[in-house]
CHARMM-style PDB file with segment names, atoms N, HN, CA, C and O in Angstrom:
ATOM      1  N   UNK     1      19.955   3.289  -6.262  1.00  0.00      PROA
ATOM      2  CA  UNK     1      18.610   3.284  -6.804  1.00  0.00      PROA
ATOM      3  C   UNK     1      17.607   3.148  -5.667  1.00  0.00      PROA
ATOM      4  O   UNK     1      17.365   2.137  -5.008  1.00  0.00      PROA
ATOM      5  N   UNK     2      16.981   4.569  -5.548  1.00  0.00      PROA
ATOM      6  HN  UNK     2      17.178   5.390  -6.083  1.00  0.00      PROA
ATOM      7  CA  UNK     2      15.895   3.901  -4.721  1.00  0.00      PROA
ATOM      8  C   UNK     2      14.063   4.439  -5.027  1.00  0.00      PROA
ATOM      9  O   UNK     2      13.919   5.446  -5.719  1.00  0.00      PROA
ATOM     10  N   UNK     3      13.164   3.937  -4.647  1.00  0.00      PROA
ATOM     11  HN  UNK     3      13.282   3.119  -4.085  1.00  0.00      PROA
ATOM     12  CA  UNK     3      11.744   4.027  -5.301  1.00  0.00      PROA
ATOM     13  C   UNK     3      11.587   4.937  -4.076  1.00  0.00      PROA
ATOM     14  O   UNK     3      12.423   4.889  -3.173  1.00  0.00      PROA
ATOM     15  N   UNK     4      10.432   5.844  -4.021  1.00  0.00      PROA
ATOM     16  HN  UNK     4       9.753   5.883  -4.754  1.00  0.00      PROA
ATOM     17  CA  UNK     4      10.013   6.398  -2.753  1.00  0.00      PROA
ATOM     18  C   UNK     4       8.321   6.935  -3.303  1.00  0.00      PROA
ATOM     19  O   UNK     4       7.816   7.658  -4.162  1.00  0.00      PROA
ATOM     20  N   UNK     5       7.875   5.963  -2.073  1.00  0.00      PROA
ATOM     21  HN  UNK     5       8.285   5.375  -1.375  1.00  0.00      PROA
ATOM     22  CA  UNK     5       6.452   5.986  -2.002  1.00  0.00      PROA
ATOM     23  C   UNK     5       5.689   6.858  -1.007  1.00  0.00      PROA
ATOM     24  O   UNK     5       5.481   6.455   0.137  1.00  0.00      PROA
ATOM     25  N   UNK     6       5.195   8.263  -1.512  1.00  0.00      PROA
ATOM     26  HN  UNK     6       5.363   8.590  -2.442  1.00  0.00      PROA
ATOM     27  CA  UNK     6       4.845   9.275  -0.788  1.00  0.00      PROA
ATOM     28  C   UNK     6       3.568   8.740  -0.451  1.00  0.00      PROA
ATOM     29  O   UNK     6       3.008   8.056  -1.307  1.00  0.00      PROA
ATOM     30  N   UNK     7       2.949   8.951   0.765  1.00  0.00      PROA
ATOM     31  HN  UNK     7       3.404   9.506   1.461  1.00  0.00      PROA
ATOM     32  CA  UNK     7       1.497   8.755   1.533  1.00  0.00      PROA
ATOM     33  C   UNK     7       0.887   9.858   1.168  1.00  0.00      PROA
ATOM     34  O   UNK     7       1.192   9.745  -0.019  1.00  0.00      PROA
ATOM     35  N   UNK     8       0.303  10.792   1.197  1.00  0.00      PROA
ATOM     36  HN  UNK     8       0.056  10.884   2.162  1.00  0.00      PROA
ATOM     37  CA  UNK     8      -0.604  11.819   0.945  1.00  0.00      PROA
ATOM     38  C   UNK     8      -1.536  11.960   2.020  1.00  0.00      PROA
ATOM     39  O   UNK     8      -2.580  11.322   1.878  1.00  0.00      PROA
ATOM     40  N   UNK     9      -1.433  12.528   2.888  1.00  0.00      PROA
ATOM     41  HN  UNK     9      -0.585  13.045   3.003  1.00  0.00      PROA
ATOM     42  CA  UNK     9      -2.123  12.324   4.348  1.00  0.00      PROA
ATOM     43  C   UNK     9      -1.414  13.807   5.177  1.00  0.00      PROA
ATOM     44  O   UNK     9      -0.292  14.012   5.639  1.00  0.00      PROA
ATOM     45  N   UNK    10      -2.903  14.830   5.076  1.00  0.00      PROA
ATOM     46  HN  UNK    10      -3.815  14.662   4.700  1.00  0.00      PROA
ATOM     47  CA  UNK    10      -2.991  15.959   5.259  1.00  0.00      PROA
ATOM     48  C   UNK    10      -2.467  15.640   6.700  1.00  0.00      PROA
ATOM     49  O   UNK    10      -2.596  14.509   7.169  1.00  0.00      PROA
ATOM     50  N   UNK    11      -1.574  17.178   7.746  1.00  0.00      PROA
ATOM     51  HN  UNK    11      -1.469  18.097   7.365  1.00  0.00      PROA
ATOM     52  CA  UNK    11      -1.343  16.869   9.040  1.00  0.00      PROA
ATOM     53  C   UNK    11      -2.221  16.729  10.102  1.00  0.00      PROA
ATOM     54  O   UNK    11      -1.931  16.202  11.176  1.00  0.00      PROA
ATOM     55  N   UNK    12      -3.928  17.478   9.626  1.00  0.00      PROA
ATOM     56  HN  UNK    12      -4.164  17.906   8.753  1.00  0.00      PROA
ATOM     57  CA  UNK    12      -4.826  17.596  10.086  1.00  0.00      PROA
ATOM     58  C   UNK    12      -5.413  16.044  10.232  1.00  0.00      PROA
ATOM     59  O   UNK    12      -5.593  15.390  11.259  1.00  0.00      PROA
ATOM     60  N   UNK    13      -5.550  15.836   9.420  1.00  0.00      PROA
ATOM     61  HN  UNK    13      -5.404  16.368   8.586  1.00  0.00      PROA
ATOM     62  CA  UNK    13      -6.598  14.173   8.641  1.00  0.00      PROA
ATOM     63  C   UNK    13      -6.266  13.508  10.237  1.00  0.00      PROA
ATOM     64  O   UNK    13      -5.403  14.153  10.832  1.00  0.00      PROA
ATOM     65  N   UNK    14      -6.703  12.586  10.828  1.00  0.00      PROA
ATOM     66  HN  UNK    14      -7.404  12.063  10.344  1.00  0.00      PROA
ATOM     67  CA  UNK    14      -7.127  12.199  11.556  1.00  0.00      PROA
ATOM     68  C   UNK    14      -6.524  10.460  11.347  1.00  0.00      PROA
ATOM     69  O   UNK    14      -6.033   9.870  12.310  1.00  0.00      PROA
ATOM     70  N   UNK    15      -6.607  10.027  10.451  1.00  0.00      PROA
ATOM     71  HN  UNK    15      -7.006  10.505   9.669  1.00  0.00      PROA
ATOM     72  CA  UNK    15      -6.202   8.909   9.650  1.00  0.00      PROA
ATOM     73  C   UNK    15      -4.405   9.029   9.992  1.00  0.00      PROA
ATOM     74  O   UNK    15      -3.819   7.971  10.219  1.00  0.00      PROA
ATOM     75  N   UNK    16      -3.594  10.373  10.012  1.00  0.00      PROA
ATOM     76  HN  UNK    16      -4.070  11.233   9.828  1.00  0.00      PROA
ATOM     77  CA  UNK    16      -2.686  10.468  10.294  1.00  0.00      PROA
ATOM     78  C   UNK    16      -2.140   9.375  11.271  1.00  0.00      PROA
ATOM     79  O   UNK    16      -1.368   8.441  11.054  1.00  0.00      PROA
ATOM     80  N   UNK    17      -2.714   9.736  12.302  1.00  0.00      PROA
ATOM     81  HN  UNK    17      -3.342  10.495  12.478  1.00  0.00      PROA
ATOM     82  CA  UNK    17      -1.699   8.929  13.437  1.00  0.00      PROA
ATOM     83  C   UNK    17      -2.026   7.349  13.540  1.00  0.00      PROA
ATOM     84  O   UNK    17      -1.425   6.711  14.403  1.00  0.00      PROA
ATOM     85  N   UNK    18      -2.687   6.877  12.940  1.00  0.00      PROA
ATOM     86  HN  UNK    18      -3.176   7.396  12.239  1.00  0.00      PROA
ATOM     87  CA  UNK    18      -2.482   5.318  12.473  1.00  0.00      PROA
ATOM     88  C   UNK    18      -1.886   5.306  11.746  1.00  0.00      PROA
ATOM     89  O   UNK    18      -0.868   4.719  12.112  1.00  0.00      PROA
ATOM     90  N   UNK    19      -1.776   5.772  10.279  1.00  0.00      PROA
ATOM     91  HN  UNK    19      -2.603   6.249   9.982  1.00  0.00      PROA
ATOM     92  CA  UNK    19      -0.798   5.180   9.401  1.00  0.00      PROA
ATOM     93  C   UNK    19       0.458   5.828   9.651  1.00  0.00      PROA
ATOM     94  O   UNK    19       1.171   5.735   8.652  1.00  0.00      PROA
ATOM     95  N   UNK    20       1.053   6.498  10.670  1.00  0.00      PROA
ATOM     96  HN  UNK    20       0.473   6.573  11.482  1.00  0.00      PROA
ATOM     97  CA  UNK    20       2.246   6.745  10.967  1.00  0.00      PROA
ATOM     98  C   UNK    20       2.791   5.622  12.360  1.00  0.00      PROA
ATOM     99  O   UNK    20       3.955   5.439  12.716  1.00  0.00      PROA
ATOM    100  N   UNK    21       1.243   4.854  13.083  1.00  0.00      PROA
ATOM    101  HN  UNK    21       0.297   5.003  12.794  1.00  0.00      PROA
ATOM    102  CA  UNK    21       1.866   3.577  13.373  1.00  0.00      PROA
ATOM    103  C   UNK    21       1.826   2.223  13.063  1.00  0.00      PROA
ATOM    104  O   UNK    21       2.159   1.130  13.520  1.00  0.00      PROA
ATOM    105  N   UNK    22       1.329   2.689  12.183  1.00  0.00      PROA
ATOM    106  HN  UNK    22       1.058   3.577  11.812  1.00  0.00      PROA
ATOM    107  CA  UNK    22       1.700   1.461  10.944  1.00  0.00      PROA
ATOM    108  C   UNK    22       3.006   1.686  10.313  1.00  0.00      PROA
ATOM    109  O   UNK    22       3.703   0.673  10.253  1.00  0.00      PROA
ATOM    110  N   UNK    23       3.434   2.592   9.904  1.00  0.00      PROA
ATOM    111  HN  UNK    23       2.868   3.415   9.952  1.00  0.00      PROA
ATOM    112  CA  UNK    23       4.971   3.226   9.459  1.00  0.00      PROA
ATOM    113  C   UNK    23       5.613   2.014  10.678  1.00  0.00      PROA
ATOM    114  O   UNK    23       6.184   0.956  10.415  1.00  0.00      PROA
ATOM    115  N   UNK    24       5.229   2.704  12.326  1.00  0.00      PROA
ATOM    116  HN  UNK    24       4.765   3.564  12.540  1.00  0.00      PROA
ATOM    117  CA  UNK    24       6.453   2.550  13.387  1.00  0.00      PROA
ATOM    118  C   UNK    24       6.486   1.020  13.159  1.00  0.00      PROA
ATOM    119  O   UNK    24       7.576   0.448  13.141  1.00  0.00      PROA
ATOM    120  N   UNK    25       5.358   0.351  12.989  1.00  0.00      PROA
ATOM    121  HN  UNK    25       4.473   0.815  13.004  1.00  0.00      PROA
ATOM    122  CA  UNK    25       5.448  -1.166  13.128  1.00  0.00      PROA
ATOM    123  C   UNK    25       6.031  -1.529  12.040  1.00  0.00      PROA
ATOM    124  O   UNK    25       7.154  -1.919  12.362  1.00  0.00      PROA
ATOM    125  N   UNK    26       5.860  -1.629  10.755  1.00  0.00      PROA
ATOM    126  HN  UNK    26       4.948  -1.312  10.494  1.00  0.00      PROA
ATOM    127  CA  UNK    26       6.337  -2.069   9.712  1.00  0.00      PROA
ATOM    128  C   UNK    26       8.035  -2.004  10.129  1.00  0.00      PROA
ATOM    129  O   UNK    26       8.701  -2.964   9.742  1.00  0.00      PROA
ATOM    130  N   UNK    27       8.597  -1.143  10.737  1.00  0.00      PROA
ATOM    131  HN  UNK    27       8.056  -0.363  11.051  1.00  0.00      PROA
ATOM    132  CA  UNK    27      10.106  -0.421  10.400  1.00  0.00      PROA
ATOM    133  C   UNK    27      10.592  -1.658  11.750  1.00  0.00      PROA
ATOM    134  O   UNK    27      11.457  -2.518  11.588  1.00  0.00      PROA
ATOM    135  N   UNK    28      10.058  -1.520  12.605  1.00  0.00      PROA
ATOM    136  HN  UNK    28       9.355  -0.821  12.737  1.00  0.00      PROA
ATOM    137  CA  UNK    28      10.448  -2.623  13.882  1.00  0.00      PROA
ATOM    138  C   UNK    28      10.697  -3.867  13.373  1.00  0.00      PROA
ATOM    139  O   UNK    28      11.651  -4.604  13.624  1.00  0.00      PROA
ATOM    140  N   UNK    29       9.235  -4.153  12.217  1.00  0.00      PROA
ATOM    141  HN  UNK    29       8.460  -3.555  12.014  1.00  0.00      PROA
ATOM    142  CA  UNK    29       8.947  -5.816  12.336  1.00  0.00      PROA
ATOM    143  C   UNK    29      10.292  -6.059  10.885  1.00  0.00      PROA
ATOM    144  O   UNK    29      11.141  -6.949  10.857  1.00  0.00      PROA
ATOM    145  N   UNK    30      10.126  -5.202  10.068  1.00  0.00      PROA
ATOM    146  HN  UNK    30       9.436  -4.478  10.090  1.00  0.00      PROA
ATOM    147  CA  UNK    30      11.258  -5.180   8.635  1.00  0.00      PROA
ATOM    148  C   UNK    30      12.150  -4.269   8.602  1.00  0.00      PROA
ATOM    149  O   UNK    30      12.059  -3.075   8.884  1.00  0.00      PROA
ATOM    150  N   UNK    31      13.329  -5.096   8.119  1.00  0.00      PROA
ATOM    151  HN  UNK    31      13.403  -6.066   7.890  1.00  0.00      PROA
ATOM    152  CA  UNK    31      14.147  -4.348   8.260  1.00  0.00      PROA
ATOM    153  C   UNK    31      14.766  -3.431   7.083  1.00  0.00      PROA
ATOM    154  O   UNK    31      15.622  -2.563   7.252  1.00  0.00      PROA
ATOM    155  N   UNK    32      14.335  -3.692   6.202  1.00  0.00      PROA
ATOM    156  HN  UNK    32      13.639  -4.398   6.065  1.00  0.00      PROA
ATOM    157  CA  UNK    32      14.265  -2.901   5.039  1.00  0.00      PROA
ATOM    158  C   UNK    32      13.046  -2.129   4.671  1.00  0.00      PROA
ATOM    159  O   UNK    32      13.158  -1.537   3.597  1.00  0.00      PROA
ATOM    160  N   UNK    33      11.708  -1.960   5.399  1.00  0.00      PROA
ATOM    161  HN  UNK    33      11.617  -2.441   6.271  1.00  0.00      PROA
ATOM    162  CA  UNK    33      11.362  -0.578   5.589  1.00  0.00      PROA
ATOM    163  C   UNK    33      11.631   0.296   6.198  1.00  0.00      PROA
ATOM    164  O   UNK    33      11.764   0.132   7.410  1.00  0.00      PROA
ATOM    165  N   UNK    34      11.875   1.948   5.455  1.00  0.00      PROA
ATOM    166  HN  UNK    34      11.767   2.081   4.470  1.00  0.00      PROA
ATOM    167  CA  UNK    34      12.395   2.669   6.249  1.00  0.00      PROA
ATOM    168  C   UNK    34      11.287   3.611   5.595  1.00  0.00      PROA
ATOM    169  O   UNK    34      10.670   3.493   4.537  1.00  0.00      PROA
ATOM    170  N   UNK    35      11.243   4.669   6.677  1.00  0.00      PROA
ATOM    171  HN  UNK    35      11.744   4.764   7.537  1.00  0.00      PROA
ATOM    172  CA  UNK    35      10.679   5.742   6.093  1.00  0.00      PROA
ATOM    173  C   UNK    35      10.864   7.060   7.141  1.00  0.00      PROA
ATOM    174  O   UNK    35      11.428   7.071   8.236  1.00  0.00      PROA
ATOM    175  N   UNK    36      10.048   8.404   6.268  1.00  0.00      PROA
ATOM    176  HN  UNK    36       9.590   8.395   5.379  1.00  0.00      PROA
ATOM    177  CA  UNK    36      10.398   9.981   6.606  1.00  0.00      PROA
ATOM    178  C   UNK    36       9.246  10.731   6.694  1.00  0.00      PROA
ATOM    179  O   UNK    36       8.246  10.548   6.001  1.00  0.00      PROA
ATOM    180  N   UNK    37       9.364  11.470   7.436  1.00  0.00      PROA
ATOM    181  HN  UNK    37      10.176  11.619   7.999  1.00  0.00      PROA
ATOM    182  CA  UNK    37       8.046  11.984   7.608  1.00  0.00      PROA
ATOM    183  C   UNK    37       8.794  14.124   6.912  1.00  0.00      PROA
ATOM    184  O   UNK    37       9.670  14.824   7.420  1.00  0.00      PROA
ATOM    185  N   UNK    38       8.132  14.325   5.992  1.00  0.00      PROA
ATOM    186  HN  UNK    38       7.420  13.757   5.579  1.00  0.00      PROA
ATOM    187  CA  UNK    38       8.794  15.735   5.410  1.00  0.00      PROA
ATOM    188  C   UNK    38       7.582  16.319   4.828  1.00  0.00      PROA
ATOM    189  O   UNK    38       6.723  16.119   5.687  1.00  0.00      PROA
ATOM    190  N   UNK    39       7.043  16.928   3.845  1.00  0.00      PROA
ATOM    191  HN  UNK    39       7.741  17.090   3.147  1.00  0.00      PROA
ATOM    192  CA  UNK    39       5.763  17.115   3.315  1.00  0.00      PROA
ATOM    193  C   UNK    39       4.953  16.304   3.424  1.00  0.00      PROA
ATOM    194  O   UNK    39       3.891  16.703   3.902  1.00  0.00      PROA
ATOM    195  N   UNK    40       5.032  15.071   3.113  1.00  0.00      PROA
ATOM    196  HN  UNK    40       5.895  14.747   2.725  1.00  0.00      PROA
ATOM    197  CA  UNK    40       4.017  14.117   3.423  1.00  0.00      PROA
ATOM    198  C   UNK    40       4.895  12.374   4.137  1.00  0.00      PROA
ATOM    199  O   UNK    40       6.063  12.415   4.525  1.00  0.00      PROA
ATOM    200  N   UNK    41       4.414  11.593   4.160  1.00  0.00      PROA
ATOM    201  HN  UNK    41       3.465  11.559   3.845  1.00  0.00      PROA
ATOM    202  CA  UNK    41       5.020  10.726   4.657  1.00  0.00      PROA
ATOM    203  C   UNK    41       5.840   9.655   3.723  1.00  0.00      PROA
ATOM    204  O   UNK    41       5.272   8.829   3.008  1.00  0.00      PROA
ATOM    205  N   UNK    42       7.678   9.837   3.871  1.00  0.00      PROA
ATOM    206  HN  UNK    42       8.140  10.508   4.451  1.00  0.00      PROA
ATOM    207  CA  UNK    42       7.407   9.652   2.819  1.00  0.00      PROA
ATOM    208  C   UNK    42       8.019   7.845   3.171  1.00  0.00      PROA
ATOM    209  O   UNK    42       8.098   7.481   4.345  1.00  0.00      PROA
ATOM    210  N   UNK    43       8.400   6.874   2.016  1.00  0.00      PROA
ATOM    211  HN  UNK    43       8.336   7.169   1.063  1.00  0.00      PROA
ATOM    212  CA  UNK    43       8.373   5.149   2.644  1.00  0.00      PROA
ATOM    213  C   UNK    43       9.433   4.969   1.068  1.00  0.00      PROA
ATOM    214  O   UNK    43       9.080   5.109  -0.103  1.00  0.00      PROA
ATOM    215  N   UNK    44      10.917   4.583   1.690  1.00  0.00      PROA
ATOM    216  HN  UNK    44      11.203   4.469   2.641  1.00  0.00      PROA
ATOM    217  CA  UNK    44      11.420   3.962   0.504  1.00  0.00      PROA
ATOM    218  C   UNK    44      11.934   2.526   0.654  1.00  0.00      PROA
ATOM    219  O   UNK    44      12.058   1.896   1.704  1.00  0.00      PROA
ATOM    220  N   UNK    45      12.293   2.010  -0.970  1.00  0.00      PROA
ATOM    221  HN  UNK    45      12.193   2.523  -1.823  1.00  0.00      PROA
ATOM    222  CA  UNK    45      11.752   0.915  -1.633  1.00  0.00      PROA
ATOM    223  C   UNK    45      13.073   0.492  -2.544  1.00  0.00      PROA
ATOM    224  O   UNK    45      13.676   1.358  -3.177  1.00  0.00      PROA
ATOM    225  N   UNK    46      13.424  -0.704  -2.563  1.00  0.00      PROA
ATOM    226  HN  UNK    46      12.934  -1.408  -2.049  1.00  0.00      PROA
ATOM    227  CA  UNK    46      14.672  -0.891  -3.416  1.00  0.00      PROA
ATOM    228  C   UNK    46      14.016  -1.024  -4.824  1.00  0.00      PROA
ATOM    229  O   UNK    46      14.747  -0.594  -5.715  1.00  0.00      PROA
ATOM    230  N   UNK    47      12.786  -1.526  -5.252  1.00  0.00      PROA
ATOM    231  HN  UNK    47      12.191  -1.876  -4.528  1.00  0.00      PROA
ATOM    232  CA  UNK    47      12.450  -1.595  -6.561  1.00  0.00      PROA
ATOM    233  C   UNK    47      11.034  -0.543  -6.542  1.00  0.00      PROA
ATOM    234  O   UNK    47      10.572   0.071  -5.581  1.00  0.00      PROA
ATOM    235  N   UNK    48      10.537  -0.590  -7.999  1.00  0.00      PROA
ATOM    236  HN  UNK    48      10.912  -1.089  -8.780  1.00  0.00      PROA
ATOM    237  CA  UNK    48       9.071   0.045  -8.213  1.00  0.00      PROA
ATOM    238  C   UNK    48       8.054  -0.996  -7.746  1.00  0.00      PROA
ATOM    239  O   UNK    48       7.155  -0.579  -7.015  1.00  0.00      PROA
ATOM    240  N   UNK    49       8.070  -2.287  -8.065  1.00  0.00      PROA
ATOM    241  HN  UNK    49       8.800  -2.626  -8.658  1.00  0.00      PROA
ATOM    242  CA  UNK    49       7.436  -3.045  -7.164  1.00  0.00      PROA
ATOM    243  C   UNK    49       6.933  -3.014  -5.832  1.00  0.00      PROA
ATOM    244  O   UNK    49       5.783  -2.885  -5.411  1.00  0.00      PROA
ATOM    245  N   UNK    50       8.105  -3.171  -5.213  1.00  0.00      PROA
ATOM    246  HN  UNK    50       9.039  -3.276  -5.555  1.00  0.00      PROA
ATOM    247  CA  UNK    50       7.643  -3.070  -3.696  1.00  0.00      PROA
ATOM    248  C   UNK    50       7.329  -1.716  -3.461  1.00  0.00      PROA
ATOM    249  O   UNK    50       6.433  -1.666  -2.619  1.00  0.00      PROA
ATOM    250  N   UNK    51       7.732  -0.422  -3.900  1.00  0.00      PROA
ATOM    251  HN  UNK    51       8.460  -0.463  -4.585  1.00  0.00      PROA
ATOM    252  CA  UNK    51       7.078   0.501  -3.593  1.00  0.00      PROA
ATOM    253  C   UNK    51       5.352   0.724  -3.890  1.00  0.00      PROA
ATOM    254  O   UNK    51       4.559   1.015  -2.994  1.00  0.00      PROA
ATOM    255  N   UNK    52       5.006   0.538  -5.217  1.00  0.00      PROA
ATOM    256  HN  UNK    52       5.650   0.302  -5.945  1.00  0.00      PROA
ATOM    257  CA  UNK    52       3.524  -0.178  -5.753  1.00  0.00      PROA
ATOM    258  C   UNK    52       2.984  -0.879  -4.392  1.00  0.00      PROA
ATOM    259  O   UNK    52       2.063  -0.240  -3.883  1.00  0.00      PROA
ATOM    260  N   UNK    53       3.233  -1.659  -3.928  1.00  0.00      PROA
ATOM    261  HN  UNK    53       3.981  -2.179  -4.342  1.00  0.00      PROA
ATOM    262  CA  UNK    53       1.962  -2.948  -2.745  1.00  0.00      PROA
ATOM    263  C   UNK    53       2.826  -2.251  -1.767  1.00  0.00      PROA
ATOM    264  O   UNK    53       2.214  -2.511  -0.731  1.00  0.00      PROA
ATOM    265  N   UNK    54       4.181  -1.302  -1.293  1.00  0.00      PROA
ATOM    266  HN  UNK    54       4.678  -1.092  -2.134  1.00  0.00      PROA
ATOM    267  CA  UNK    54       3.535  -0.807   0.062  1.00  0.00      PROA
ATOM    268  C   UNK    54       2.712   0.676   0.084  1.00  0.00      PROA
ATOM    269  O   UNK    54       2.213   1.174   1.094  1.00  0.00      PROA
ATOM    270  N   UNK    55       2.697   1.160  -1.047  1.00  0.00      PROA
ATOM    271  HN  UNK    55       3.102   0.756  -1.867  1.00  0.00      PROA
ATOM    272  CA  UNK    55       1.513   2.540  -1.537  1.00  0.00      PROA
ATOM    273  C   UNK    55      -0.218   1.217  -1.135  1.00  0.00      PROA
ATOM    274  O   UNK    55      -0.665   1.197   0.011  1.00  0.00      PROA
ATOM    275  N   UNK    56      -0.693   0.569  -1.950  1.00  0.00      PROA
ATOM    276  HN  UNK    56      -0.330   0.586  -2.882  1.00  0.00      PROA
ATOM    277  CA  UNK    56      -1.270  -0.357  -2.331  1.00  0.00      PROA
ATOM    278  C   UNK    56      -2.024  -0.290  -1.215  1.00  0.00      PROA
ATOM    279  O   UNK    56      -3.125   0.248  -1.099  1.00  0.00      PROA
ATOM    280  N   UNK    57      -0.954  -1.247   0.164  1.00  0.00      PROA
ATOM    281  HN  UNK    57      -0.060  -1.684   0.069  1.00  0.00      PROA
ATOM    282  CA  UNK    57      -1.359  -1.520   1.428  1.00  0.00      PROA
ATOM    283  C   UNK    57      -1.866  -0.676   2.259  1.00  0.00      PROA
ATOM    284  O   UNK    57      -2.871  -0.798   2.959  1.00  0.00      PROA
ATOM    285  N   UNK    58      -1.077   0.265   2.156  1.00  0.00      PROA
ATOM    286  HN  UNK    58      -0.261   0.365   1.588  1.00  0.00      PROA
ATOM    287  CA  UNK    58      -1.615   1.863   3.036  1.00  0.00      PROA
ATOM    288  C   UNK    58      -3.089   2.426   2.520  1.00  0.00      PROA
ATOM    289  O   UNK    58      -3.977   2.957   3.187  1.00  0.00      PROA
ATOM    290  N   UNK    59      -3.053   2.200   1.457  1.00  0.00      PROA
ATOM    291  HN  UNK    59      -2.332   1.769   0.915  1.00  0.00      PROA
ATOM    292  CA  UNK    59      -4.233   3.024   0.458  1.00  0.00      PROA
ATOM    293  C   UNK    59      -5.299   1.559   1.078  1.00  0.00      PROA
ATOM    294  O   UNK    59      -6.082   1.936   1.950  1.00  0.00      PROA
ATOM    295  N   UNK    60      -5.397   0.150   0.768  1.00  0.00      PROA
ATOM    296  HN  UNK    60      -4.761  -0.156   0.060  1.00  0.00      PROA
ATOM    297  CA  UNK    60      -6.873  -0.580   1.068  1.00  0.00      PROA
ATOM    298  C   UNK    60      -6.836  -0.273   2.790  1.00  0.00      PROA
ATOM    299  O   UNK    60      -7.880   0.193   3.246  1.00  0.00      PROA
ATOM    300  N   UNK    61      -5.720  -0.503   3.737  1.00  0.00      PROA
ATOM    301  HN  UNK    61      -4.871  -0.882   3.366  1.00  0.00      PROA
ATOM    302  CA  UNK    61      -5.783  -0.065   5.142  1.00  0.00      PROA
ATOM    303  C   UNK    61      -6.426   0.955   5.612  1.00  0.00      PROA
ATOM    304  O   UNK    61      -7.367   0.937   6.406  1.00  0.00      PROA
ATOM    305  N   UNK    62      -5.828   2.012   5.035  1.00  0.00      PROA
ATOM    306  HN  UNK    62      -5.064   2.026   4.390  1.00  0.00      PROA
ATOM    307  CA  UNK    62      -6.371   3.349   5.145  1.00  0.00      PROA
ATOM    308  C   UNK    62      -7.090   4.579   4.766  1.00  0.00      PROA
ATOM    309  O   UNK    62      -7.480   5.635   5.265  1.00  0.00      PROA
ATOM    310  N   UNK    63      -7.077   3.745   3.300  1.00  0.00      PROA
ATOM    311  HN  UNK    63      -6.760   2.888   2.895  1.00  0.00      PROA
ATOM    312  CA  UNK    63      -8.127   4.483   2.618  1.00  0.00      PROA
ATOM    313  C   UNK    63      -7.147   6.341   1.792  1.00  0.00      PROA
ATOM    314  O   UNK    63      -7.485   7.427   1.323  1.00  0.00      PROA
ATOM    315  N   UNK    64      -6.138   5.721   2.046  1.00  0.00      PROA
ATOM    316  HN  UNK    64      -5.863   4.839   2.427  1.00  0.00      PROA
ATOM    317  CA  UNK    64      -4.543   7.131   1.733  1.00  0.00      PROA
ATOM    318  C   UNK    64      -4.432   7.160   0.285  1.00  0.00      PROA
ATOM    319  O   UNK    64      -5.061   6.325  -0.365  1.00  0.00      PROA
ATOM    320  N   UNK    65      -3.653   8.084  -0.337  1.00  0.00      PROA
ATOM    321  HN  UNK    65      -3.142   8.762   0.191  1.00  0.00      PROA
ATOM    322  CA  UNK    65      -3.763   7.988  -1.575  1.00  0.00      PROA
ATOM    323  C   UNK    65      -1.947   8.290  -1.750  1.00  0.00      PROA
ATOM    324  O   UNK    65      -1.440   9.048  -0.923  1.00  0.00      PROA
ATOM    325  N   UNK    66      -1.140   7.727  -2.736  1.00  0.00      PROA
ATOM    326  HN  UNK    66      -1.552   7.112  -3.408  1.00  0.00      PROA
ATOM    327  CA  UNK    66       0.192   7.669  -2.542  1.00  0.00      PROA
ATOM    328  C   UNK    66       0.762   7.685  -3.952  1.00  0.00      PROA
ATOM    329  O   UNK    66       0.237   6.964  -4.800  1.00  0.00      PROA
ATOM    330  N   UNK    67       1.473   8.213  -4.165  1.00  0.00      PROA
ATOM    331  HN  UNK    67       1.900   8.799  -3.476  1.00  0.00      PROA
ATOM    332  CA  UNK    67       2.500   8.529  -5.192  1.00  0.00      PROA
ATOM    333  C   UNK    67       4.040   7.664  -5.652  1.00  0.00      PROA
ATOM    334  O   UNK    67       4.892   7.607  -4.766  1.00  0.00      PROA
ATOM    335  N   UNK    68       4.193   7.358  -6.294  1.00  0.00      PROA
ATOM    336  HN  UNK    68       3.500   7.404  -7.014  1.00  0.00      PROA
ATOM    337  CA  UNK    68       5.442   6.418  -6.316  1.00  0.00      PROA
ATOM    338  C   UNK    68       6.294   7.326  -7.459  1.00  0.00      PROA
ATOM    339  O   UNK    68       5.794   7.728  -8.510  1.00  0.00      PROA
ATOM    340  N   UNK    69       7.776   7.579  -7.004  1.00  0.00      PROA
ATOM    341  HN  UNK    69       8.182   7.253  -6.150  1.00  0.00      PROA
ATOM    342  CA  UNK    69       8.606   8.086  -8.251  1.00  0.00      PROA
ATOM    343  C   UNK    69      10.062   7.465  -7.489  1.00  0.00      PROA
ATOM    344  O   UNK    69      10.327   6.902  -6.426  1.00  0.00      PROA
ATOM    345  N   UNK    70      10.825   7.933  -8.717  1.00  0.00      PROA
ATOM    346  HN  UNK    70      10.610   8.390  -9.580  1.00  0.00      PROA
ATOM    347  CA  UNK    70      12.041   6.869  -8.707  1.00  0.00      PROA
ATOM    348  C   UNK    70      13.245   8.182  -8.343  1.00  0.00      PROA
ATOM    349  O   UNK    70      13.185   9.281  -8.895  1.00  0.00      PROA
ATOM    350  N   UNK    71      14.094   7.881  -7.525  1.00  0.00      PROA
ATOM    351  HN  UNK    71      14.143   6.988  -7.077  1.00  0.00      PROA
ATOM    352  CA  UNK    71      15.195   8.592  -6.696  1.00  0.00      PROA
ATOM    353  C   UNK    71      16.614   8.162  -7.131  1.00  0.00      PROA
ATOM    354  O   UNK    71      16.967   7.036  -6.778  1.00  0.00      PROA
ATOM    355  N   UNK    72      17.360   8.816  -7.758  1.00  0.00      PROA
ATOM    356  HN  UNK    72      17.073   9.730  -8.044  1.00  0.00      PROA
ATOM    357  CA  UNK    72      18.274   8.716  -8.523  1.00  0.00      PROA
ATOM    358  C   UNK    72      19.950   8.742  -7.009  1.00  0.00      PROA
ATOM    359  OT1 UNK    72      21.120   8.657  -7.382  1.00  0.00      PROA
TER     360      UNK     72
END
């Protein structure tokens, strides 16, 4: 079971390369964030919860807009 919380953050957007080091830091400092960078950026999550507040965090940080669906 896993949640996966897509970022929405065009390759152009400018906003990009902070919240992809915010990605690098989060993944260093925890060890159960992981994430992918494929269409958009994507960040998975053992529950819908934690996927929710780390979409949440990115979005008041950065102002990103993020998607949450569930991965079978």
């Amino acid at each position: 079971m896993t949640w996966v919380t897509v970022l929405l953050v065009p390759e152009d957007d400018p906003k990009r390369k902070k919240v992809l080091e915010a990605c690098q830091y989060c993944q260093a400092n925890d060890p159960t964030f992981q994430y992918q960078l494929n269409e958009g950026i994507k960040i998975f999550s053992r529950n819908k919860n934690q996927a929710y507040k780390r979409g949440m965090y990115f979005h008041k940080k950065f102002g990103v807009y993020f998607e949450v669906y569930y991965k079978a």
